[in-house]
matplotlib code that plots the C-alpha trace (Angstrom):
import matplotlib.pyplot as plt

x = [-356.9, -359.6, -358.3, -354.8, -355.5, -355.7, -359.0, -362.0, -360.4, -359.2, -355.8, -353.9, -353.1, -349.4, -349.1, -349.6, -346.8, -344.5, -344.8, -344.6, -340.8, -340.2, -341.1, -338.9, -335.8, -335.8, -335.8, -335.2, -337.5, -336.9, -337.6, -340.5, -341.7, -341.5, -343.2, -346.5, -346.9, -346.7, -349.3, -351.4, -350.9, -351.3, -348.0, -350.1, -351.1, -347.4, -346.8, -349.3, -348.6, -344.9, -345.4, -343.0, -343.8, -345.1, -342.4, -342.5, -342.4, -338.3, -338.1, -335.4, -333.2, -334.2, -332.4, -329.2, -328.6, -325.1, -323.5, -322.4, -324.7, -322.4, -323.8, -322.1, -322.6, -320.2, -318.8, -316.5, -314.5, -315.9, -314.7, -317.3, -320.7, -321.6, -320.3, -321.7, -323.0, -326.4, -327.6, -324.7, -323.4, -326.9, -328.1, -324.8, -324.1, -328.1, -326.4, -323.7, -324.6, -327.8]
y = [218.2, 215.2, 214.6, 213.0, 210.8, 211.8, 209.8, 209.6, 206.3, 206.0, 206.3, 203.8, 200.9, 201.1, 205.4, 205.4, 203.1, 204.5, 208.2, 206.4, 204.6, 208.2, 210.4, 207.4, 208.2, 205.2, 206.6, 209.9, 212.4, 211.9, 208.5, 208.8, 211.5, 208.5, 205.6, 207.1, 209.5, 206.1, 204.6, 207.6, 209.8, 213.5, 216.0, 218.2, 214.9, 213.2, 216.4, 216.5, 212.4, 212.6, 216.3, 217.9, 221.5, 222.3, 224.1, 227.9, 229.5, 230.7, 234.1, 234.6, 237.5, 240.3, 239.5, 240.6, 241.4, 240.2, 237.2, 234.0, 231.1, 227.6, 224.4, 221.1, 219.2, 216.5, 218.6, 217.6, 219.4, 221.7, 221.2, 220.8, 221.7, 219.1, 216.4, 216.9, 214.7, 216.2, 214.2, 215.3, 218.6, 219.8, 222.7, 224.3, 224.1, 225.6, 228.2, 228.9, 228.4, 230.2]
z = [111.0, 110.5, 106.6, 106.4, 103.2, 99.7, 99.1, 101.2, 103.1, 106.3, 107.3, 106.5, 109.7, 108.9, 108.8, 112.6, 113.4, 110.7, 112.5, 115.6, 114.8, 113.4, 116.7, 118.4, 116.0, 114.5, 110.6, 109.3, 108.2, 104.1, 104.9, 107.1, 104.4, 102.0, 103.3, 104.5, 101.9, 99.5, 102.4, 100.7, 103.5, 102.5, 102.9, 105.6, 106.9, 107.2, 109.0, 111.1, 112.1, 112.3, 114.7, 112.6, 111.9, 108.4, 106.5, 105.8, 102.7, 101.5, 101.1, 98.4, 98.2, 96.1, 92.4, 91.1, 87.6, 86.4, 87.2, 85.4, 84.6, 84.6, 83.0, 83.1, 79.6, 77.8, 74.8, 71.8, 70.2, 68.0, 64.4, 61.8, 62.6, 59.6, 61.6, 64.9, 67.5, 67.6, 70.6, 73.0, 71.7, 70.3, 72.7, 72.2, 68.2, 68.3, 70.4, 68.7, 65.4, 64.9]

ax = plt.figure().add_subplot(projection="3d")
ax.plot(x, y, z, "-o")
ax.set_aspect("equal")
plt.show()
């Protein structure tokens, strides 16, 4: 891989030592991730720095119809629809009240 930058530049004189600390253990890999791909360092490039193998694609399992869908939101009570909170109980009373 001869292209590890997002523009046409160089790489960048502190990506080397960056994925150097990081092949040492010295940061973790969210960090390492982090402070060369904000050096401009490509993904495929970070990867290909840091020798960490490029990730593969998840294979999800096949759907399931059924089930429960669970949302966390701040609701009040539900007394008048007139005098509703519309910007913390809105997406339900549109729910419900359609």
């Amino acid at each position: 891989m001869s292209k590890l930058m997002m523009t046409d530049r160089g790489l960048h004189p502190i990506a080397e030592q960056t994925a150097d600390a990081f092949r040492r253990g010295k940061m973790n890999r969210r960090e390492y991730m982090a402070t060369v791909m904000g050096l401009g360092v490509t993904a495929a490039g970070a990867y290909a720095l840091g020798g960490i193998a490029a990730p593969s694609k998840a294979l999800a399992d096949t759907p399931v119809a059924g089930g429960s869908l669970r949302v966390g939101m701040l609701i009040k009570a539900f007394k008048d629809p007139r005098s509703f909170d519309w910007s913390e109980i809105g997406n339900v009373a549109r729910q419900v009240n359609e």
